[in-house]
N, C-alpha and C positions, 0 to 999 in steps of 0.2 A: 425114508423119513428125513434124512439129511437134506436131500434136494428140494422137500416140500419146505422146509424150518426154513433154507435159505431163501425158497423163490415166495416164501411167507413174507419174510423179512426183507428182500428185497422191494416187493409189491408194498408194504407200510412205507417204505424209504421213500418212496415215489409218491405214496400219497399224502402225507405229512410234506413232501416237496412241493409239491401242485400246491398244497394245503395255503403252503406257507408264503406262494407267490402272489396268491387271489386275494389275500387280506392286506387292506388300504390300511395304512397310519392316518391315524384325526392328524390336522393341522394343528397347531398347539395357538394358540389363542394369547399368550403371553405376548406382550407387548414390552418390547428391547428398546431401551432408550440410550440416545448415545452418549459418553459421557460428557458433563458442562464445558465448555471451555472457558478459561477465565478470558475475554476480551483486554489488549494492552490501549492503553491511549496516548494519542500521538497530540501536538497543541500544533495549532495551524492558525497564522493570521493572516485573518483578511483587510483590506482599506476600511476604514469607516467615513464614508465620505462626507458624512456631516462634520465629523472632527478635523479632517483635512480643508473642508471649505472655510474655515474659521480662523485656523492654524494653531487648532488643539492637539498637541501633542499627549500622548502618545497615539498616533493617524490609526492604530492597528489595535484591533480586537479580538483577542485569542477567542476561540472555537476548539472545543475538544472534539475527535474524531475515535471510535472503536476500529481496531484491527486485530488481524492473528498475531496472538503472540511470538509466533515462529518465523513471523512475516520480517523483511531488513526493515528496519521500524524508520532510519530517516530516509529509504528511498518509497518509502510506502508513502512517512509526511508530504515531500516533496510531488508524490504523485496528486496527495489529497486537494494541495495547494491547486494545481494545474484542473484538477475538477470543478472546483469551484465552491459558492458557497451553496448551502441547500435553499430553496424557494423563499422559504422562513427567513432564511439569512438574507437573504438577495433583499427581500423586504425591508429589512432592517436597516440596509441601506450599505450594507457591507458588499465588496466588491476584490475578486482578484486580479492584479493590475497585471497584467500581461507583455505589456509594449512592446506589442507587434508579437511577441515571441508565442510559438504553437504548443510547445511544450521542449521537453529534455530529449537528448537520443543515450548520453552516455551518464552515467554517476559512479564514482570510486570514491572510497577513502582511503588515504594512503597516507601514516604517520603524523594522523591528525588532522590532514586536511581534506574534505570535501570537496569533490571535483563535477562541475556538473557543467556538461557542454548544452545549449539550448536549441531549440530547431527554430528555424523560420527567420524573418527579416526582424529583426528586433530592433527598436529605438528609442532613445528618452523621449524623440519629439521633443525637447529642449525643457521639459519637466525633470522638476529636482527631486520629485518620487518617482521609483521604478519599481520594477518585478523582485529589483536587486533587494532591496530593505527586506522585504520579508521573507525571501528563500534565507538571507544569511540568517533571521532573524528565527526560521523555524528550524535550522539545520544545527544552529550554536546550543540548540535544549540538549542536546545527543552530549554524556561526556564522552565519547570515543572522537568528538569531533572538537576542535578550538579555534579552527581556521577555515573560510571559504573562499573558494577560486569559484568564479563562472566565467565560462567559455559563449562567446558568440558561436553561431554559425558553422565560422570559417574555423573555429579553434582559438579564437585572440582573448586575452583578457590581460589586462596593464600590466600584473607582476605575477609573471608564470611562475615565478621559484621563488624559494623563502618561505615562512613562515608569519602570512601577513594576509589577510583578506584581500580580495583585489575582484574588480567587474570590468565586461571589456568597454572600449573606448565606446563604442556607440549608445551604453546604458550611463553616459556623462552628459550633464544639461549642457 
C-alpha cells in the first residue's frame, strides 16, 4: 500500500508538472509609460542678418534649444550653435557665422575658463564679426564659466594664460 500511496503521489507530481508547463500566461495589456523628463534649455545666438546689414546692434538673436538635463549643458550649447539654425530660423534670416571653421575637436573648463579648440581653416576674411562673438556670447550664460579661450586649428589664440577672454590671431579683422 506504501508503494502504491507513493508511486500515486508521485504520478500527481508529474502531472500537475506537465500541468503546469502547458499553461501560457496572457500578455498583460498594461501600457508602462516612461517617466517625463523635465527638458533643460540652453540660449544659443544666431546672426540676424538684417540687424547686421543696418548696424543694429545687438547683431544676435537668442533661440532657445531643449536638452537632457544630465547632458554638459555648455558643451551641448556650443554643439547647438555649430548645427545651425532650424529651417524656420534660417528663414528669419538668422544665420551661424562659421568663418571657415567646421566645428570644435576639443572643450574643457578649467577654473572658469572655457576652452574650446575649433576644426578647420578658419578666418575673419577681414570682417569684424566672427564665429568668436557668439560662442563667447553663448558660453558666458553658464555661471561655472567667466572667461573664454578659443583655439585655432593649430592650438593658437592671443592670450593662452590668465584670466581674460582671448580668439586666435586669424579670427582678427
Amino acid at each position: 500500500m506504501k508503494t502504491n500511496c507513493k508511486s500515486l503521489l508521485l504520478f500527481l507530481f508529474f502531472v500537475t508538472l506537465i500541468g503546469c508547463a502547458n499553461t501560457k500566461v496572457a500578455p498583460t495589456t498594461e501600457v508602462i509609460n516612461p517617466p517625463e523628463i523635465k527638458m533643460a534649455e540652453v540660449v544659443i545666438y544666431f546672426l540676424d542678418e538684417a540687424r547686421f546689414a543696418v548696424g543694429q546692434e545687438p547683431y544676435e538673436v537668442e533661440v532657445i534649444r531643449q536638452v537632457h538635463p544630465d547632458a554638459f549643458l555648455p558643451r551641448m550649447a556650443l554643439q547647438a550653435y555649430f548645427d545651425g539654425p532650424t529651417e524656420e530660423e534660417y528663414g528669419q534670416g538668422l544665420r551661424a557665422v562659421l568663418s571657415g571653421c567646421t566645428g570644435f575637436s576639443e572643450f574643457s573648463i578649467q577654473e572658469e575658463i572655457a576652452m574650446v579648440k575649433l576644426n578647420g581653416p578658419c578666418t575673419s576674411g577681414g570682417s569684424t564679426y566672427t564665429l568668436a562673438q557668439p560662442i563667447i556670447k553663448i558660453l558666458l550664460q553658464f555661471p561655472e564659466i567667466r572667461y573664454v579661450k578659443i583655439f585655432d586649428e593649430a592650438g593658437n589664440t592671443e592670450q593662452p594664460f590668465g584670466p581674460i577672454n582671448s580668439i586666435p590671431e586669424v579670427l582678427e579683422p
